[in-house]
C-alpha positions in Angstrom: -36.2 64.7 -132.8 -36.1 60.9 -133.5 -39.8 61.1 -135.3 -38.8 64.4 -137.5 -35.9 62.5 -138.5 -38.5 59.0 -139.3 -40.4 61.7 -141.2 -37.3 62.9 -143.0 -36.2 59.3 -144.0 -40.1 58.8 -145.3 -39.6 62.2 -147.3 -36.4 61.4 -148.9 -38.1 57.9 -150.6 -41.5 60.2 -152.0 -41.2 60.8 -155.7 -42.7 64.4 -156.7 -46.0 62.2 -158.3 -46.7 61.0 -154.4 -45.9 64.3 -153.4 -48.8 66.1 -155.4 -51.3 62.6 -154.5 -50.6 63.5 -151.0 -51.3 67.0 -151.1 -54.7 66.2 -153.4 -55.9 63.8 -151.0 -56.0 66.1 -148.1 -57.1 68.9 -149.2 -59.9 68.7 -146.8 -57.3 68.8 -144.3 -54.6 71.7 -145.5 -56.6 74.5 -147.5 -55.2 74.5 -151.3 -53.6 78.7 -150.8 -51.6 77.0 -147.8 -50.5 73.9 -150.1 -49.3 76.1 -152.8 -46.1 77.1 -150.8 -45.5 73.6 -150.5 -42.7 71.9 -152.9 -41.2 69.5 -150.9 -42.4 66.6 -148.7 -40.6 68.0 -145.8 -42.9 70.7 -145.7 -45.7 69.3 -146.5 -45.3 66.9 -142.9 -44.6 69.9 -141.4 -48.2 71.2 -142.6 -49.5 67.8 -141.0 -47.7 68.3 -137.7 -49.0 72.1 -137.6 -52.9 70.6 -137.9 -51.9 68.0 -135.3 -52.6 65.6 -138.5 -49.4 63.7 -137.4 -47.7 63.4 -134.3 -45.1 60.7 -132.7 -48.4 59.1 -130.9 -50.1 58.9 -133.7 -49.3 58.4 -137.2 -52.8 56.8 -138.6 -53.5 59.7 -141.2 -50.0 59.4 -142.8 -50.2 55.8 -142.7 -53.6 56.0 -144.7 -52.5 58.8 -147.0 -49.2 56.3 -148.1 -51.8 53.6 -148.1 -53.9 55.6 -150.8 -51.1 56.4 -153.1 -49.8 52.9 -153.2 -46.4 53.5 -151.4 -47.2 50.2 -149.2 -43.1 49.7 -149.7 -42.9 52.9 -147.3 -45.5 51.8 -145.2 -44.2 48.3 -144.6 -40.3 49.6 -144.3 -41.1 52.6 -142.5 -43.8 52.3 -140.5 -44.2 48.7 -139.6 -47.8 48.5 -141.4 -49.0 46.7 -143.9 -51.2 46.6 -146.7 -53.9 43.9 -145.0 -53.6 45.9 -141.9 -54.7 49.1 -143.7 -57.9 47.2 -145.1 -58.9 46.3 -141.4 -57.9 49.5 -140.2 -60.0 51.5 -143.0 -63.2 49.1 -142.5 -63.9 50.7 -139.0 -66.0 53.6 -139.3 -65.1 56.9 -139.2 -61.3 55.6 -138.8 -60.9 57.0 -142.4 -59.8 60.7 -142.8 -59.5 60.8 -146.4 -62.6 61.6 -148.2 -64.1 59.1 -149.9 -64.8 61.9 -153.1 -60.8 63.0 -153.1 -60.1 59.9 -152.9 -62.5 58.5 -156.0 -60.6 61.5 -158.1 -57.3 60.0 -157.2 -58.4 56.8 -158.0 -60.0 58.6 -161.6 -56.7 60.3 -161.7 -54.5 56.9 -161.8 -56.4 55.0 -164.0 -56.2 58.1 -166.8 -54.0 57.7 -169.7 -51.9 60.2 -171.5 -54.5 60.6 -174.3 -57.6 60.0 -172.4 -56.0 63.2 -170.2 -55.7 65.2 -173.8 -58.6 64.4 -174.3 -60.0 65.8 -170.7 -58.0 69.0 -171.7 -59.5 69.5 -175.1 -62.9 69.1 -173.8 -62.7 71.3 -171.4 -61.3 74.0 -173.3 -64.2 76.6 -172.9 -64.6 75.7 -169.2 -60.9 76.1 -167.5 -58.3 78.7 -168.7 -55.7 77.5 -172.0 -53.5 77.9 -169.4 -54.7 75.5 -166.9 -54.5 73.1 -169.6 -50.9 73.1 -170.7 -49.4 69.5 -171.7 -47.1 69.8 -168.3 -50.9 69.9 -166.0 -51.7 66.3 -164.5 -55.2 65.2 -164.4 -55.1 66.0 -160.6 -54.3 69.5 -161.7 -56.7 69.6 -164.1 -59.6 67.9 -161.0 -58.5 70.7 -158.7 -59.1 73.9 -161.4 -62.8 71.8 -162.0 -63.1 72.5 -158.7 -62.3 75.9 -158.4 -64.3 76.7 -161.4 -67.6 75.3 -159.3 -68.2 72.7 -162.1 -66.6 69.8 -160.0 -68.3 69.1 -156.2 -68.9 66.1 -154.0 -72.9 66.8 -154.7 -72.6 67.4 -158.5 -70.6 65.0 -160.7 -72.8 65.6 -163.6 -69.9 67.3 -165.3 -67.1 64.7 -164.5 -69.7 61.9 -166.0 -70.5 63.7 -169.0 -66.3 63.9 -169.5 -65.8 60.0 -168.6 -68.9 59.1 -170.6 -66.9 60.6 -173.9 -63.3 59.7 -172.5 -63.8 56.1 -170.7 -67.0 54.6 -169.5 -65.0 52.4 -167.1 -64.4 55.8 -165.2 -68.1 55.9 -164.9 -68.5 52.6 -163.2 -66.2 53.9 -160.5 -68.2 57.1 -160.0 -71.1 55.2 -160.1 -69.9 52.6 -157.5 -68.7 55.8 -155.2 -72.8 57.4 -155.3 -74.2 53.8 -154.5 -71.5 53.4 -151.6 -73.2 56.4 -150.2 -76.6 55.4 -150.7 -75.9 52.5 -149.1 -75.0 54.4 -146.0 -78.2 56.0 -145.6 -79.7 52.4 -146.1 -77.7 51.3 -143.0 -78.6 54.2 -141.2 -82.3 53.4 -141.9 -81.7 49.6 -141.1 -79.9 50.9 -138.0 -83.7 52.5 -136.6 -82.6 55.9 -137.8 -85.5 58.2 -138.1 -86.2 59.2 -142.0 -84.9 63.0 -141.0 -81.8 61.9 -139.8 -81.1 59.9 -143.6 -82.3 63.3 -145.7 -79.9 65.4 -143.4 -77.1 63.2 -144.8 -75.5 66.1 -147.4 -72.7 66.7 -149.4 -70.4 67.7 -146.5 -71.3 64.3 -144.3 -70.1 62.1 -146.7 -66.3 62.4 -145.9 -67.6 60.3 -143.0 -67.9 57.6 -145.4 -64.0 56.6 -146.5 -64.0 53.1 -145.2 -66.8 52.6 -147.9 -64.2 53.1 -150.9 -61.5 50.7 -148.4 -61.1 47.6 -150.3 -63.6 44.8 -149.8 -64.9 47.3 -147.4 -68.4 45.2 -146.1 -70.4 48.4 -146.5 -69.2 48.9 -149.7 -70.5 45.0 -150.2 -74.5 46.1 -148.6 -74.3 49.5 -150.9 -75.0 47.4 -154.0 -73.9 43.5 -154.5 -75.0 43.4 -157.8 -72.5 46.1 -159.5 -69.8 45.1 -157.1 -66.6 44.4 -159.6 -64.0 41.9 -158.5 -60.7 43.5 -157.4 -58.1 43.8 -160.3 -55.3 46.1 -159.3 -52.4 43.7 -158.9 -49.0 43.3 -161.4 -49.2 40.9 -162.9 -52.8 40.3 -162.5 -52.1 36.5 -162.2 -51.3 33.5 -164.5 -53.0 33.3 -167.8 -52.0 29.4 -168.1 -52.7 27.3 -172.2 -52.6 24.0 -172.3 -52.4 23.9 -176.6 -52.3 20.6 -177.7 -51.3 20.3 -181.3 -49.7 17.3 -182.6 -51.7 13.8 -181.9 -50.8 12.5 -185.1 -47.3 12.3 -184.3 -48.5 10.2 -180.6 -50.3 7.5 -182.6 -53.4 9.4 -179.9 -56.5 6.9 -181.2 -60.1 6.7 -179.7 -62.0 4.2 -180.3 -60.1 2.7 -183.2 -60.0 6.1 -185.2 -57.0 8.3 -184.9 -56.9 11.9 -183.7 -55.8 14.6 -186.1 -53.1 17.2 -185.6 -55.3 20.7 -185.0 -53.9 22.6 -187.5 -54.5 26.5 -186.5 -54.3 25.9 -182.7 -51.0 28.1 -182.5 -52.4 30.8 -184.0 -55.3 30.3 -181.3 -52.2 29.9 -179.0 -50.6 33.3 -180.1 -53.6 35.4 -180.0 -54.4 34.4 -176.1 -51.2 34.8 -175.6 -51.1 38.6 -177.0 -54.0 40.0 -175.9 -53.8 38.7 -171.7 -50.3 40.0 -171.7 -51.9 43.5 -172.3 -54.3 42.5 -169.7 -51.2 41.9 -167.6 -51.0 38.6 -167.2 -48.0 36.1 -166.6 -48.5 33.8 -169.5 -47.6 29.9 -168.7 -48.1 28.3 -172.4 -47.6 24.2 -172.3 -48.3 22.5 -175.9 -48.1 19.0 -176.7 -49.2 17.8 -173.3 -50.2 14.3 -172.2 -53.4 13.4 -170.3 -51.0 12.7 -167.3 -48.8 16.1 -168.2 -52.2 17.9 -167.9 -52.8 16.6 -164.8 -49.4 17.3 -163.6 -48.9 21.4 -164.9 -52.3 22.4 -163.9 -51.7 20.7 -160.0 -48.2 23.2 -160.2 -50.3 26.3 -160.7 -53.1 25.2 -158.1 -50.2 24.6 -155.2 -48.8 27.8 -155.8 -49.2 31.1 -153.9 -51.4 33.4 -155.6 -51.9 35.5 -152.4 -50.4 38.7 -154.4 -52.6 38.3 -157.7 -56.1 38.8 -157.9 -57.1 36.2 -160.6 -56.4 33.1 -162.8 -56.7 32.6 -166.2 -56.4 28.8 -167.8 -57.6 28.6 -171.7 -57.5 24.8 -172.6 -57.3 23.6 -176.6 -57.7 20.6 -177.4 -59.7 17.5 -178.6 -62.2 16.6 -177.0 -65.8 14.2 -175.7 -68.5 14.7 -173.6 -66.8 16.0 -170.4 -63.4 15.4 -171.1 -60.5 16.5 -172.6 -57.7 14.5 -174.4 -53.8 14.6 -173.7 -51.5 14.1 -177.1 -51.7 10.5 -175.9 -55.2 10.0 -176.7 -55.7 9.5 -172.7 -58.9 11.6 -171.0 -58.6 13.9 -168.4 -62.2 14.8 -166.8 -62.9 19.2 -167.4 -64.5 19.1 -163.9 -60.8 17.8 -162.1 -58.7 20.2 -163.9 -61.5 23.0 -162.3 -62.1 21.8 -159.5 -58.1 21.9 -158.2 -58.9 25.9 -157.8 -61.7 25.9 -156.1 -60.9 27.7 -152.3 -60.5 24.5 -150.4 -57.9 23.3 -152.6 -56.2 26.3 -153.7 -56.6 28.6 -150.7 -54.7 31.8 -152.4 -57.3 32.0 -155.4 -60.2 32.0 -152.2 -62.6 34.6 -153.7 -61.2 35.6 -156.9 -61.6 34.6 -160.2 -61.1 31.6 -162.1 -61.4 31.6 -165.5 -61.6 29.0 -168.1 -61.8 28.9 -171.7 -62.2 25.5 -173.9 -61.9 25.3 -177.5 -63.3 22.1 -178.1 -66.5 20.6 -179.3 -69.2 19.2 -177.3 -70.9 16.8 -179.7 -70.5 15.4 -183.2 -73.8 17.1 -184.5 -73.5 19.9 -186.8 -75.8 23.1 -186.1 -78.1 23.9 -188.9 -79.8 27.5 -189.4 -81.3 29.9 -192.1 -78.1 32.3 -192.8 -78.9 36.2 -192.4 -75.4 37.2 -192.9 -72.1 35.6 -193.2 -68.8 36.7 -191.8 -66.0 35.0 -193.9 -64.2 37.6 -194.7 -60.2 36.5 -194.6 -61.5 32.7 -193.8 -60.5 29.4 -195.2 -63.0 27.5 -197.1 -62.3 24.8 -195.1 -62.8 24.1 -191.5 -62.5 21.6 -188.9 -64.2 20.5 -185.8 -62.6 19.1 -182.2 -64.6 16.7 -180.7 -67.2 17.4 -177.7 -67.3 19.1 -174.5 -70.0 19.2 -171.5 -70.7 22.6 -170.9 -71.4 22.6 -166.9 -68.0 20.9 -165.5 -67.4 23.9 -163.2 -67.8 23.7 -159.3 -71.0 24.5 -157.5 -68.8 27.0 -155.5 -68.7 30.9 -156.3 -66.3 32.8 -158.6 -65.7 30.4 -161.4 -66.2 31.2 -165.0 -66.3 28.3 -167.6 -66.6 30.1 -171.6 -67.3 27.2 -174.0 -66.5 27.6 -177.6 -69.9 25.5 -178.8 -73.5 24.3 -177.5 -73.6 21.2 -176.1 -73.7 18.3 -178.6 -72.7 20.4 -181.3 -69.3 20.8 -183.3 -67.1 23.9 -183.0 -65.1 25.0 -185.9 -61.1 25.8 -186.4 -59.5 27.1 -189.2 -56.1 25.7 -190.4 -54.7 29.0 -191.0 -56.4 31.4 -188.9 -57.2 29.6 -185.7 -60.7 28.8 -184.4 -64.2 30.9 -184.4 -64.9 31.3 -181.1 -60.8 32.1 -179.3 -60.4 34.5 -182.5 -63.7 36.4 -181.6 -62.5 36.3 -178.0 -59.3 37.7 -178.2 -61.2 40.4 -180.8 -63.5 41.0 -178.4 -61.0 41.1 -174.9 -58.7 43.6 -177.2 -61.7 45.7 -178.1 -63.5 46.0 -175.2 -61.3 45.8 -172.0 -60.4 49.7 -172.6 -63.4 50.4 -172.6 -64.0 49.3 -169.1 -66.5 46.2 -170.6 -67.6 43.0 -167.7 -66.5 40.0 -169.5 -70.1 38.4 -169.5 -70.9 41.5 -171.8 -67.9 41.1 -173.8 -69.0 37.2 -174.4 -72.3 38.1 -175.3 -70.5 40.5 -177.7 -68.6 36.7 -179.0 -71.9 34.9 -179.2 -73.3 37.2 -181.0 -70.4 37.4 -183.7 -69.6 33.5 -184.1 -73.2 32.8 -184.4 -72.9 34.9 -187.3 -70.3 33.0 -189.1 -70.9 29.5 -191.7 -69.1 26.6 -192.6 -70.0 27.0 -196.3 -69.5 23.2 -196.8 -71.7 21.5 -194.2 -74.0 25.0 -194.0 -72.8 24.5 -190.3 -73.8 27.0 -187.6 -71.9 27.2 -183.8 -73.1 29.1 -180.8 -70.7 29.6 -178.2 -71.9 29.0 -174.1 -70.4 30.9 -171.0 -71.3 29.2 -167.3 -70.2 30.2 -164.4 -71.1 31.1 -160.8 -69.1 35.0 -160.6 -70.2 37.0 -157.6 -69.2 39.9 -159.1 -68.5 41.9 -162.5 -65.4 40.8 -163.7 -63.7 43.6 -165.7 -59.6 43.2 -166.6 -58.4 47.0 -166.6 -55.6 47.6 -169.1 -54.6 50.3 -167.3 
């Protein structure tokens, strides 16, 4: 009595959404004719009871199935789990009990939008009933009438990759990921001494044996294939986007060397345009202008000393004057590129351990002026005049893994800022970022997309070329959903 009223309590805090996620992801479990009498939550854990899916002695399914659908809330107030706990849980094998293909069309399911599900519908219209296809369907609906029809199966997802490849290509990754995750269990079984018959008789209906390789950070999933492994971005907000946009050094008296440093006209709109486009990537945004070297010092330690456990990446975009491996503060004072990275790296900010660090430098890295025979110029909307912010090293990232440094210039070259419409390479960037992140686009692709633009573009004055220059030491592909 006391768990049927622990399974009410659970019921009572579903919406109808997590109703219909449940019943989709175990479907393997409770035949679809059976779930169709199902409406409420109540019944549907009496279903799970009935299949001896969930008892008082053992709630692991139902703790995986709220796990799946993102109700950690429920599993940490009612349950006494947690999300961490899950991970562990789900890297054991054959402790999973949701299959690893329901579960990559849930996952498909959630990261759908409105149109991109129109768009679903309308392609499918000579393949699935008009009425299947009414606006009020979900995409879950829409998966399980694929699926009735034959053309959807956990050994043919030629369909469904045809449909993401017009719709999104980032929903390909993720089937793509899933079919490597299973390849790579065959390569452990072979590593393992299996014989070469046992890995062919691996078929379609084995391979709900394989959930703990679509678990998070799951170290099978990690074997399967390293290379197209993408860097976990799920969390809200993702994590601080932090610019440091120093403007006014006239106004400071900042001098180097006997020659003073002028204000950088067209930062803010620099400044602006970061600061739209990685709010629609779901970032905090932390902007500081007018900073000196000291004040640099002392924002940037704030973000490294504080928790980042529940975010999965961080952002800093610095603009700026600049010399060969520094950075100036509004005073005209240096502060050293490699210290400001260097406070994130896992030893000194434990939270960001593993995750992404990202930095972006407006700045120049050298005094001389690129030269180049022009095959096209891109000046449309551009002032005339530009001007350039002193120079930048392009390697002051740590040795350690998971940093990515994008510099706006070659090293000893100038990079160029307009006045009134901010500077080559952050304006191709935030282009670029708004372009290509719905598209499902890694970021070393997108800033090979930015190279290639800027290196397009001319300072008509000084016939003055710039080519921009990412480091960085990313395990993983780094790809910032907008979803």
């Amino acid at each position: 009595m006391e768990f049927s009223r622990h399974l009410f309590s659970i019921s009572e805090a579903l919406a109808t959404d997590d109703l219909a996620a449940l019943k989709f992801l175990s479907l393997e479990h409770i035949p679809l004719k059976k779930q169709e009498a199902i409406q409420d939550p109540k019944a549907f854990f009496q279903a799970l009871q009935e299949k001896a899916l969930v008892s008082d002695g053992d709630q692991a399914f139902l703790k995986e199935l709220l796990y799946r659908i993102n109700r950690v809330d429920i599993l940490v107030s009612h349950l006494g789990s947690s999300r961490e706990e899950m991970e562990r849980e789900l890297r054991i094998p054959g402790r999973a009990k949701v299959s690893p293909f329901r579960y990559l069309l849930f996952q498909l399911s959630e990261n759908i939008t409105t149109e991109e599900l129109k768009c679903f519908k309308f392609l499918l219209g000579k393949e699935l009933p008009k009425s299947k296809l009414n606006t009020e369907n979900t995409m879950i609906d829409v998966f399980t009438e694929m699926e009735k029809k034959g053309i959807l199966r956990e050994d043919n997802l030629k369909v469904l990759k045809s449909l993401c490849e017009k719709v999104d290509k980032s929903l390909v990754k993720k089937i793509e990921e899933y079919e490597l995750s299973l390849c790579g269990e065959e390569e452990m079984l072979c590593t393992e001494g299996q014989s070469s018959s046992v890995i062919l008789g691996v078929t379609a209906g084995h391979t709900r044996q394989l959930a703990s390789f679509l678990a998070p950070d799951s170290p099978a999933r990690h074997c399967a294939s390293s290379q197209l492994e993408v860097y976990k971005m799920t969390s809200r907000p993702r994590g601080v986007c932090l610019i440091l946009n120093n403007h006014n050094f006239e106004r400071n008296g900042a001098e180097v060397a006997g020659h003073k440093l002028k204000d950088r006209k067209g930062t803010d709109v620099d400044a602006a345009a970061l600061s739209k486009v990685f709010s629609k990537l779901h970032f905090k945004i932390a902007e500081h202008k007018d900073l000196t070297a000291k004040e640099i010092h002392n924002v940037v330690k704030k973000y490294q000393n504080e928790d980042h456990k529940d975010k999965d990446c961080f952002v800093c975009c610095i603009l700026s004057h600049g010399k060969k491996g520094i950075i100036y503060g509004v005073d005209g004072q240096e502060v050293p590129i490699q210290e400001l990275t260097t406070y994130f790296t896992g030893q000194n900010c434990h939270s960001l351990a593993g995750k992404p660090k990202v930095f972006f430098v407006q700045a120049c890295q050298g005094d001389a002026r690129q030269q180049g025979v022009v095959i096209e110029v891109d000046s449309t909307g551009q002032d005339s005049s530009v001007e350039t912010d002193g120079r930048l090293q392009p390697d002051f990232i740590p040795s350690e893994a998971d940093f990515l440094l994008g510099m706006a210039t070659l090293q000893d070259y100038v990079s160029y800022r307009s006045p009134s419409h901010g500077s080559w390479y952050i304006q191709s960037l935030c282009q670029h970022l708004e372009n290509s992140c719905p598209r499902g686009e890694d970021i070393l692709t997108i800033l090979t997309a930015v190279n290639e633009e800027v290196s397009r573009k001319l300072d008509k004055q000084n016939a003055g070329k710039q080519m921009p220059q990412p480091s960085f030491t990313l395990r993983k592909k780094l790809i910032f959903p907008v979803n």
